[in-house]
C-alpha positions as CSV (number, residue, x, y, z in Angstrom):
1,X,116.0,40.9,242.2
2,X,112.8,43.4,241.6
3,X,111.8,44.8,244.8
4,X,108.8,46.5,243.0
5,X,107.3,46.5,239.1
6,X,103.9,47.9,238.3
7,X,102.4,47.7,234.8
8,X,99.6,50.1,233.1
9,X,97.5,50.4,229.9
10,X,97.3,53.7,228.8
11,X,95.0,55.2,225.8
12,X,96.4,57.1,223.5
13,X,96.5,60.5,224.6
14,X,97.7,63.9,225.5
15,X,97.1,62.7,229.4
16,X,99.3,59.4,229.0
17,X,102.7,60.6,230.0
18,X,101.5,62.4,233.0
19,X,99.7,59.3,234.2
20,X,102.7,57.3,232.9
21,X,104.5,59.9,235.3
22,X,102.4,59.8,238.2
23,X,102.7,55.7,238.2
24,X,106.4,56.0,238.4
25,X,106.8,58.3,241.2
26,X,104.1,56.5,243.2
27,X,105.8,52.9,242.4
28,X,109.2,54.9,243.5
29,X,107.6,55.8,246.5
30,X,107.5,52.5,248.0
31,X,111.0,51.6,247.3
32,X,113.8,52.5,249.8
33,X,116.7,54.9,248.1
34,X,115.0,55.4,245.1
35,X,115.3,59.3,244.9
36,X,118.5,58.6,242.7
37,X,116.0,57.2,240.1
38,X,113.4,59.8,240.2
39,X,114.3,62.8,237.9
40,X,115.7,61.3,235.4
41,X,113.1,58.4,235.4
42,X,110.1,61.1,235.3
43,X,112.2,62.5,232.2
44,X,112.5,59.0,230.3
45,X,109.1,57.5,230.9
46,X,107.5,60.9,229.7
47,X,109.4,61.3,226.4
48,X,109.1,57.6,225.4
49,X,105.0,57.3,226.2
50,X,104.9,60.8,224.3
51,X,106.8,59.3,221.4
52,X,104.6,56.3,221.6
53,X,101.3,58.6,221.4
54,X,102.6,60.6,218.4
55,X,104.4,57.9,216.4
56,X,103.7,54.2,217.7
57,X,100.6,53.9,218.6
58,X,97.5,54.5,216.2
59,X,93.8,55.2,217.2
60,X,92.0,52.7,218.9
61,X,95.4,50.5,220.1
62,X,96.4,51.3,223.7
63,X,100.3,51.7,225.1
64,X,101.5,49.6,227.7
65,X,104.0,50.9,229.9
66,X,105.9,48.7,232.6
67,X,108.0,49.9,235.4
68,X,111.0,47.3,237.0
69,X,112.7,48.7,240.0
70,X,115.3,47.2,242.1
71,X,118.0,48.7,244.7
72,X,120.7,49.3,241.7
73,X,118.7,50.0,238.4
74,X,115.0,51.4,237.2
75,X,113.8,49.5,233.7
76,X,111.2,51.1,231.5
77,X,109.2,49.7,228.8
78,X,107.1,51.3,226.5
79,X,105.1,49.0,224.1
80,X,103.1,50.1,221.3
81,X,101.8,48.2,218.2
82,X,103.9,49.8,215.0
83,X,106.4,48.2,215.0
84,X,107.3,49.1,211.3
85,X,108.5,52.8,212.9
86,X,111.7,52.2,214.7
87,X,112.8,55.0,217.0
88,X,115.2,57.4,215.5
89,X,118.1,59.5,217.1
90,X,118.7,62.1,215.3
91,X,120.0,66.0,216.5
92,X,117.3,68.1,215.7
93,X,117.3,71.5,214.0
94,X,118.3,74.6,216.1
95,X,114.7,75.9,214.8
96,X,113.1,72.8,215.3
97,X,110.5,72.4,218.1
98,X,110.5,68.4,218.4
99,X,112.9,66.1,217.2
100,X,114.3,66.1,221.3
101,X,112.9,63.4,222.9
102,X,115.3,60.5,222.3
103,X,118.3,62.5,222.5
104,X,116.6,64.1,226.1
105,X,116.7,59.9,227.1
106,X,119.9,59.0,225.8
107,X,121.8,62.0,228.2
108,X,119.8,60.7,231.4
109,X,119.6,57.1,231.0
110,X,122.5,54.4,230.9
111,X,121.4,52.6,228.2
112,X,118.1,52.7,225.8
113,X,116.8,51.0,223.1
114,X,114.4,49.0,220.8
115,X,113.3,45.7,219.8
116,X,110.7,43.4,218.4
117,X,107.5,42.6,220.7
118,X,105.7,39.4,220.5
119,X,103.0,39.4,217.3
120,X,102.9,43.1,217.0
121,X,104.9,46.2,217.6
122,X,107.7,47.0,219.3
123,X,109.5,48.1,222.7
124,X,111.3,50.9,223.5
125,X,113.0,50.7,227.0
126,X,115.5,52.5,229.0
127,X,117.3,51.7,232.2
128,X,118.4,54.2,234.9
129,X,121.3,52.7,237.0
130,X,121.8,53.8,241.2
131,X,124.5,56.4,241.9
């Protein structure tokens, strides 16, 4: 059972994952014992709308986050509209600037992945289990 979900559009900018950031830790706010969500949540939700600026979501379209939390496990969704460009995990170069992301949401999250959304694009979610 949810005790809380919120859901947001966001454009496609620089500004998105610290909105998308800002969302979370007001929506965890409100929920009783959620601390053991927080840090790693503010770490998933900002690399995956960040992915979903600079590889999912083209000009004009808009991303849509949503945010499930209950007393045992935070859920986050990122939607964007390619859905033609699957997420990849790969270990990036020692040199290499970016290339981090998914590997950063794979070591704080319990599970992640992708799939199909309805007409167009894809999801990329992540869940965050209590402690």
């Amino acid at each position: 059972m949810s005790v809380n979900i919120s859901s947001i559009r966001l454009p496609r900018s620089r500004r998105a994952p610290g909105e998308a950031r800002r969302r979370l830790s007001s929506l965890l706010a409100d929920v009783p014992n959620s601390s053991c969500f927080l840090e790693s949540g503010l770490l998933a939700v900002s690399e995956l709308v960040t992915n979903a600026v600079l590889h999912g979501t083209p000009t004009g379209y808009l991303i849509y986050l949503a945010l499930d939390v209950s007393p045992s496990r935070l859920r986050i969704e990122v939607h964007d509209v390619r859905g033609d460009r699957a997420p990849v995990l790969s270990p990036p170069g020692l040199d290499e600037e970016a290339g981090r992301g998914l590997q950063l949401v794979k070591s704080v999250t319990d599970t992640w992945g992708c799939c199909p959304r309805d007409l167009i694009g894809k999801i990329v979610w992540c869940e965050v289990l209590a402690r």
